[in-house]
N, C-alpha and C positions, 0 to 999 in steps of 0.2 A: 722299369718295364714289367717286373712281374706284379706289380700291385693292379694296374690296370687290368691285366690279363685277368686277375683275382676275381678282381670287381666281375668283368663281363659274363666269367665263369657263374659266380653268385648271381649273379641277374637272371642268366638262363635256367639256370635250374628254379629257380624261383616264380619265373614265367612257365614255364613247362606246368609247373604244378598247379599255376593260377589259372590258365586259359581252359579248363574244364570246367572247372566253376561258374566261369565267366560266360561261356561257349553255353551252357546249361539249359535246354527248352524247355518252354512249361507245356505238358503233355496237353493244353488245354489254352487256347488262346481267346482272348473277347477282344475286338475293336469297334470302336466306335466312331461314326465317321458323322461331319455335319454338311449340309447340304450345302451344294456351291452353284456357281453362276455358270447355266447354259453357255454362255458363250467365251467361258474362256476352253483355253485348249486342251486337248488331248491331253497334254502332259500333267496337269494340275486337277483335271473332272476327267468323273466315269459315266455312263449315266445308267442306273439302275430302275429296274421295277419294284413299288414299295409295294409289298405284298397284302398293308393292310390301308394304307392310306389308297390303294387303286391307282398310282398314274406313277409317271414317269419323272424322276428327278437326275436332276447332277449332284455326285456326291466328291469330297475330294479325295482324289489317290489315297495320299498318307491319311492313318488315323489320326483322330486330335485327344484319343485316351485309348489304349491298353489297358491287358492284363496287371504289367507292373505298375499300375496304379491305382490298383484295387488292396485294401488295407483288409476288407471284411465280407464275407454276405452271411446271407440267409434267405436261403431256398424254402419253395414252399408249395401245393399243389395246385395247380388251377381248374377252372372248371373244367376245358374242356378234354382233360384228363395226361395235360404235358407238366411244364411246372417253370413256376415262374421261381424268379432272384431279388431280393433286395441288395445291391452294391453300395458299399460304404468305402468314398476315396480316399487315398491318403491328403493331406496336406497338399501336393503338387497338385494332384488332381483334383481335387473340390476348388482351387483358385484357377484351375483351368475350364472348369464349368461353368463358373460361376462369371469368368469372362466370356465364355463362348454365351452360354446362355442370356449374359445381357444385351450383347452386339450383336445375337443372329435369332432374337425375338419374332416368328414367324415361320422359322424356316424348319426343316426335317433334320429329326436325331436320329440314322441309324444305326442297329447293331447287330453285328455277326459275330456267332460262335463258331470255333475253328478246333475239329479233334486229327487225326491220325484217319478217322475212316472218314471225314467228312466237313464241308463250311456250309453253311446257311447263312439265313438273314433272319434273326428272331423276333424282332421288333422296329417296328419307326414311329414314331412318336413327333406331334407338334412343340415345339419351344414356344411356351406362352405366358412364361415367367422368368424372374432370375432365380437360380437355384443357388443358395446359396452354403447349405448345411454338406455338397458333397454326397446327394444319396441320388442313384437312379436306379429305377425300377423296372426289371422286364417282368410283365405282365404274364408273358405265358411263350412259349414255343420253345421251352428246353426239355431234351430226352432224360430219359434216367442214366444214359452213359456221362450226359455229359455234368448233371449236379452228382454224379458220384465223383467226378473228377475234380468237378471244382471242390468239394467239401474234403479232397485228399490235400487239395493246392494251396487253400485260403482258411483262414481262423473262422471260426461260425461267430457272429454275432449276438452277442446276450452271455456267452460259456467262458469270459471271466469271471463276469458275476456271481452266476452260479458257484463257481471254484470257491470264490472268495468265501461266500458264503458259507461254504461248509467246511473252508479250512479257520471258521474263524473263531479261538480261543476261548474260552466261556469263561464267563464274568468272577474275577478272582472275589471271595468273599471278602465282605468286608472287614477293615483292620481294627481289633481294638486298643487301647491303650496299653504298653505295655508289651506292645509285639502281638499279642495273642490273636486269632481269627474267631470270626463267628459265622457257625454253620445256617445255611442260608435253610429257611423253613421251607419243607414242600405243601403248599397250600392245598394240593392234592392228595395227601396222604391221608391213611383212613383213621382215626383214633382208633384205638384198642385198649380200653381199663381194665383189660385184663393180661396179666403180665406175667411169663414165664418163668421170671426171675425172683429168687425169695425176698422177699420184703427187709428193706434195710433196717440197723437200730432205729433211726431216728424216723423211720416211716412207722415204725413200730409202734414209740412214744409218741407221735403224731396221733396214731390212732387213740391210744390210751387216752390222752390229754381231751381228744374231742369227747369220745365215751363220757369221761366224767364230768365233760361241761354239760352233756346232754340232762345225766339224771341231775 
């Protein structure tokens, strides 16, 4: 009897700990919904006004992609002085695009950003391809609250590269025979024949030796 009880005890405290984690909201929500059929019901369609296509569509309740399936962006400023997102999905979500995008070829892609003080609708776009690399683009209608938010929430895209780059080792000289290394020439370096240092014996008799080929 007291081994179970053990157990149930270890579960709970283990749960207790886990359900914050879990529970955890991102200060910063994106969904993206795709357009659906006028005439099904209430419970499956909304109907909204697209703000840039001009009319009125049905879109579905649930989203068909979220926040957490966004792997990456990069924000960027648009003209008309809001700022647009490049979204790069994860794996789930670029095979959920890339379905939605084949089967619903014609119809409206919308998306709404959701903060603490506010939800909008920042873009709707026509599906008139299969997308198939996982990248969607908003064009323009994001605040500066809310790419400061995403750029706290999401990796920036391009800034491993960069990392890698500058963390990366510089080229061990080459070995030569024997263990010994050889120091690599700087092709930029300035000659100078004139030399600090006192001249060795054998620079010495060098000279001598030329001297007396000359007379």
């Amino acid at each position: 009897m007291r081994l179970p009880l053990l157990c149930t005890a270890i579960f709970s405290l283990v749960l207790s700990h886990a359900c914050p984690a879990m529970t955890k909201k991102s200060p910063i929500s994106i969904r993206i919904h795709t357009e659906a059929n006028k005439n099904d019901s209430d419970t499956f369609s909304i109907p909204v006004n697209l703000i840039y296509q001009r009319r009125q569509a049905y879109l579905s309740k649930v989203a068909d992609i979220s926040e957490r399936m966004i792997e990456r962006i990069l924000p960027f400023p648009a003209k008309d002085g809001t700022w647009g997102c490049v979204i790069k999905l994860n794996p789930m979500g670029r095979i959920r695009l890339e379905n939605m995008s084949g089967t619903l070829r014609g119809s409206a892609l919308v998306i709404f950003v959701s903060t603490e003080a506010s939800r909008h609708q920042v873009a709707d776009m026509i599906i008139d391809r299969v997308v198939t690399d996982g990248v969607i683009t908003i064009p323009r209608g994001l605040t500066d609250i809310e790419v400061t938010l995403l750029r706290k929430e999401f990796k920036i895209l391009g800034e491993e590269v960069k990392q890698n780059w500058r963390d990366k080792p510089k080229d061990k000289p080459p070995e030569l025979p024997g263990g010994r290394f050889e120091t690599p020439i700087d092709r930029n370096a300035v000659f100078n024949p004139i030399s600090s240092q006192a001249p060795s014996r054998n620079s010495r008799n060098s000279a001598l030796d030329l001297q007396r080929l000359r007379d």
